[in-house]
C-alpha positions in Angstrom: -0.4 11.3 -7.2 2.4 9.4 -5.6 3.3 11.3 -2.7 1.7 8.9 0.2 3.5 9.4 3.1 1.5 10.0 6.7 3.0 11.9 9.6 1.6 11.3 12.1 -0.9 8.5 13.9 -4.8 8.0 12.5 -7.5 10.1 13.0 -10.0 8.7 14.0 -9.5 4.7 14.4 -11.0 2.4 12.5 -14.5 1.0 13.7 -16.3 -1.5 12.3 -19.5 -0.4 12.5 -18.6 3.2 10.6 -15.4 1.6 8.3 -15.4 0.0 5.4 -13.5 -3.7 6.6 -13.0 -6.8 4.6 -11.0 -9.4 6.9 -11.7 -10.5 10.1 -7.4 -11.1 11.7 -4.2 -10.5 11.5 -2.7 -6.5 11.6 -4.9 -3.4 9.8 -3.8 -2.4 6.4 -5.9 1.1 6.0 -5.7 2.8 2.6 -6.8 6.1 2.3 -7.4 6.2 -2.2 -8.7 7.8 -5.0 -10.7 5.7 -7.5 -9.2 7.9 -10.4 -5.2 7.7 -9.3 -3.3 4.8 -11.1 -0.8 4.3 -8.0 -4.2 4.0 -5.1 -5.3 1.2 -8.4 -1.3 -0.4 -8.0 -2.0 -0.7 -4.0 -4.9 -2.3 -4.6 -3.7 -4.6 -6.7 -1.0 -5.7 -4.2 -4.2 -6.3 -1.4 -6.1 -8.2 -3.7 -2.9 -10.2 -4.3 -2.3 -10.7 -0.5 -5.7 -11.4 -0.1 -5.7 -14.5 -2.8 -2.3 -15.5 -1.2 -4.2 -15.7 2.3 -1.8 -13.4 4.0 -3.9 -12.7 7.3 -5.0 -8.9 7.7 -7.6 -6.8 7.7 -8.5 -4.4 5.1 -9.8 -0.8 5.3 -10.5 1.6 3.1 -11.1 5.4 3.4 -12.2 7.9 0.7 -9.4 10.8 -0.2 -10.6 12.2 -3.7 -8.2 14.2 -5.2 -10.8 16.4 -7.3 -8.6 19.3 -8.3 -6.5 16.3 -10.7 -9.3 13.7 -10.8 -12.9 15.1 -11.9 -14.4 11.8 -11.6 -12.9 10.6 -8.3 -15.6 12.4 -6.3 -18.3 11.0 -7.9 -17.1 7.5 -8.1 -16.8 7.5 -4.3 -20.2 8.3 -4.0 -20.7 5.8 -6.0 -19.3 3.2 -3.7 -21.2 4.5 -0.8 -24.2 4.8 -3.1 -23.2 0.4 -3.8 -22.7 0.4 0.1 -26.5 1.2 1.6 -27.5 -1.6 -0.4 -24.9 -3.7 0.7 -22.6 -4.0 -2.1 -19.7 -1.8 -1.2 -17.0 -4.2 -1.8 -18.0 -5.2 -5.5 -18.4 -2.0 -6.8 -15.1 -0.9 -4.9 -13.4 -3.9 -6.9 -15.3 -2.9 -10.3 -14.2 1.1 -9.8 -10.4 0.2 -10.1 -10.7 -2.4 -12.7 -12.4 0.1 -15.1 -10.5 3.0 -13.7 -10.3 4.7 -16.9 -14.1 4.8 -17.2 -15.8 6.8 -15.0 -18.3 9.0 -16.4 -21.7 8.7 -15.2 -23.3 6.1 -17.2 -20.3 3.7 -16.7 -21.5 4.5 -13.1 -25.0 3.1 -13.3 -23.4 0.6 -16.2 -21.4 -0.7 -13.2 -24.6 -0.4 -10.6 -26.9 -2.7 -12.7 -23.7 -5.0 -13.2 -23.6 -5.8 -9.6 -27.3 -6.2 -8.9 -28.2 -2.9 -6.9 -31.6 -0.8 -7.6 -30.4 1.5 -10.6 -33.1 3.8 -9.7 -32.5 4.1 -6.1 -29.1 4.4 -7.4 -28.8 7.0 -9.7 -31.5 9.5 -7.4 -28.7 8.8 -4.3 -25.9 10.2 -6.8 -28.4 13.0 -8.2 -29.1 14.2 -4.6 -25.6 13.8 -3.7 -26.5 11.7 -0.7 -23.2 10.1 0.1 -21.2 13.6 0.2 -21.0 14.0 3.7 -19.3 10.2 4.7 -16.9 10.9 1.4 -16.1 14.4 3.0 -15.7 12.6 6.5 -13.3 9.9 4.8 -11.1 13.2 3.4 -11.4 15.5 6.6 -9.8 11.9 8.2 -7.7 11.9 5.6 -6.0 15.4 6.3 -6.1 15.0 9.9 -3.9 12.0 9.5 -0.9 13.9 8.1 -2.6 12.6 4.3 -0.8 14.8 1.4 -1.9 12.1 -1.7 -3.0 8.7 -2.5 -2.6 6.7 -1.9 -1.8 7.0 1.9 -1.1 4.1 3.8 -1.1 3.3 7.5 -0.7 -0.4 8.9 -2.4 -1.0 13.0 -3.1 3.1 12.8 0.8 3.8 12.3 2.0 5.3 9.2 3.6 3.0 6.3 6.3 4.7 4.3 7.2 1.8 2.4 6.4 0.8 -1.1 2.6 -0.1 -2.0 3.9 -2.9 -4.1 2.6 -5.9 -3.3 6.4 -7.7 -1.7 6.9 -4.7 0.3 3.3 -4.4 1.5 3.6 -8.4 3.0 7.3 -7.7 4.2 5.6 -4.8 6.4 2.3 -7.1 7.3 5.1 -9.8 8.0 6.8 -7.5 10.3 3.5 -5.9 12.1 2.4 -9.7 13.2 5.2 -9.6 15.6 7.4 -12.5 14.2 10.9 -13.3 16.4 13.8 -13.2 14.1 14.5 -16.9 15.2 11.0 -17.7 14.7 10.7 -16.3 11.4 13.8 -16.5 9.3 16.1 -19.9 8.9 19.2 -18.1 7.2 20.3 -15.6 9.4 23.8 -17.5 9.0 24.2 -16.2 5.8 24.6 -12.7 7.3 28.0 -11.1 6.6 27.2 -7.2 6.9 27.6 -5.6 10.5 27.0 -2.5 9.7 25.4 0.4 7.9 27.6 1.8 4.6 29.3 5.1 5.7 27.7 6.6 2.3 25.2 5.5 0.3 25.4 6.9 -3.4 22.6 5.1 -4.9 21.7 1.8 -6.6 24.9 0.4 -7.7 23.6 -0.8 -11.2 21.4 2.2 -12.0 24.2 4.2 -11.4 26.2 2.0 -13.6 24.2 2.1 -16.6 22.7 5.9 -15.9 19.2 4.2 -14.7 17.1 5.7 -11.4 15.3 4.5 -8.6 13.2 4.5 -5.5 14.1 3.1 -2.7 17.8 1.1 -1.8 18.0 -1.9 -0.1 21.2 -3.5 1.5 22.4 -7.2 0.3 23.4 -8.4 4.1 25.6 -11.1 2.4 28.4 -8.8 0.4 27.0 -5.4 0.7 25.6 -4.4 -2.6 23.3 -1.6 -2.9 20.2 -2.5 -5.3 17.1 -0.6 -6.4 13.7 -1.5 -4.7 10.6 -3.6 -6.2 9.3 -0.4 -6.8 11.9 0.8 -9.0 12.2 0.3 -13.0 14.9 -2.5 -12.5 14.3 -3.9 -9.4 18.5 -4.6 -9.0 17.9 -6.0 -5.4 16.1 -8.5 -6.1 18.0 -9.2 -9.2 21.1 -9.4 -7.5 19.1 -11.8 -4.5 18.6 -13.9 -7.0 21.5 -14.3 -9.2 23.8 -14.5 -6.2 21.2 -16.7 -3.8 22.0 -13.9 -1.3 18.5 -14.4 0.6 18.7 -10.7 3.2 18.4 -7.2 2.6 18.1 -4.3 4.8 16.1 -1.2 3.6 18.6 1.6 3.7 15.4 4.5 3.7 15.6 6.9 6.7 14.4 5.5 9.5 13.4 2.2 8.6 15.6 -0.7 9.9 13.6 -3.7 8.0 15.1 -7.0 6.9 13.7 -9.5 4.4 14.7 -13.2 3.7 13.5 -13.8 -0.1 13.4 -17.8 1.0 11.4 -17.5 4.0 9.5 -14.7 2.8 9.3 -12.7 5.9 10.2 -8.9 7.7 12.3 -8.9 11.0 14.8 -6.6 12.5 18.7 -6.8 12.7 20.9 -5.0 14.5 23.8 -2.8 12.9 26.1 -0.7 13.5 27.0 3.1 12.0 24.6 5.7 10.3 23.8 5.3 6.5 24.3 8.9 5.0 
């Protein structure tokens, strides 16, 4: 399920000593998923991409099965926890989402012998249902968060209502770190918009050749709408490239983002007018 968007702050904070956390600096990426949903599995693709970059946060994640779509999400969260009193959360979180389209309970105990834990101890925990309560804890977070699908994202306990693609995911990590505009992005010359398009019909090349798309974003150099990363066609970026126009603005209610493609980093510039 793709709806992912939060509505209010997170309930409760994280806490290391309860929470699932791999990192030790830098802002809180917190993803409440689903083991079974192929867009929680596209998220954390993006984080482990980050994390091999060594983009600096850290990670958390919170159980929100989505049983009524996913029959095996449940159990494969108990499976984790099952992994995790025997200290092996992490790997069998990994494993879950690379064989994402086996679930069923022997690829369960397939996957708990892979990664060295006690199969019997194993397979009695998921029997006796052990792990139910913290997985029904992770979802009562979940909903008290403002959570309506997976997966939901929320970045230092604030809700993220960007893209869990893995640009967009550093852009907003980028921007959370606090970076100065002058600090962080050497081509702020190259900036000929002022100000916010009085209407915004959509992605100028979708619309061209009858394509759709996700999010817009706002070429700061000549003005051009293009499609997001997250879109079929990703036009901003294509036109960022072709044209070496390095800054966009997102043009998605209330969000007032930059990015420089060259210096790879989020800040904030001022315009003027109301995109509609």
């Amino acid at each position: 399920m793709s709806t992912r968007e939060a509505s209010q702050a997170l309930v409760p904070e994280v806490e290391e000593a309860r929470d699932h956390v791999r990192g030790s600096r830098g802002p809180t990426l917190l993803i409440f998923g689903d083991y079974e949903c192929p867009y929680t599995r596209i998220a954390h693709r993006s984080v482990k991409s980050l994390e091999a970059e060594g983009v600096p946060f850290r990670f958390v994640f919170r159980h929100f099965p989505l049983v009524e779509i996913h029959p095996h999400a449940l159990a494969a969260a108990e499976a984790s926890e099952a992994a995790a009193t025997q200290g092996r959360f992490w790997p069998m979180h990994d494993l879950l989402f690379r064989r994402q389209n086996a679930l069923e309970g022997a690829d369960l105990e397939r996957y708990a012998e892979e990664i060295g834990l006690d199969v019997e101890r194993f397979r009695r925990e998921l029997a006796d249902h052990v792990h139910l309560d913290r997985v029904e804890a992770d979802r009562s977070s979940a909903l008290a968060s403002g959570a309506a699908g997976t997966p939901t994202i929320f970045v230092d306990g604030v809700p993220y209502r960007g893209s869990y693609e893995r640009a967009e995911l550093r852009r907003a990590l980028s921007r959370w770190r606090g970076e100065r505009v002058t600090d962080a992005c050497a081509h702020l010359d190259t900036i000929r918009v002022t100000s916010l398009p009085a209407s915004v019909p959509g992605c100028e090349d979708c619309l061209r050749i009858g394509g759709w798309w996700v999010h817009l974003r706002l070429c700061l150099r000549c003005g051009h709408i293009g499609c997001c990363d997250s879109s079929p066609n990703r036009h901003a970026t294509a036109h960022a490239r072709s044209t070496e126009h390095p800054i966009i603005r997102s043009l998605e209610p209330g969000e007032d983002w930059c990015w420089c493609y060259e210096d790879e980093v989020t800040f904030r510039v001022d315009l003027t007018g109301t995109a509609s």
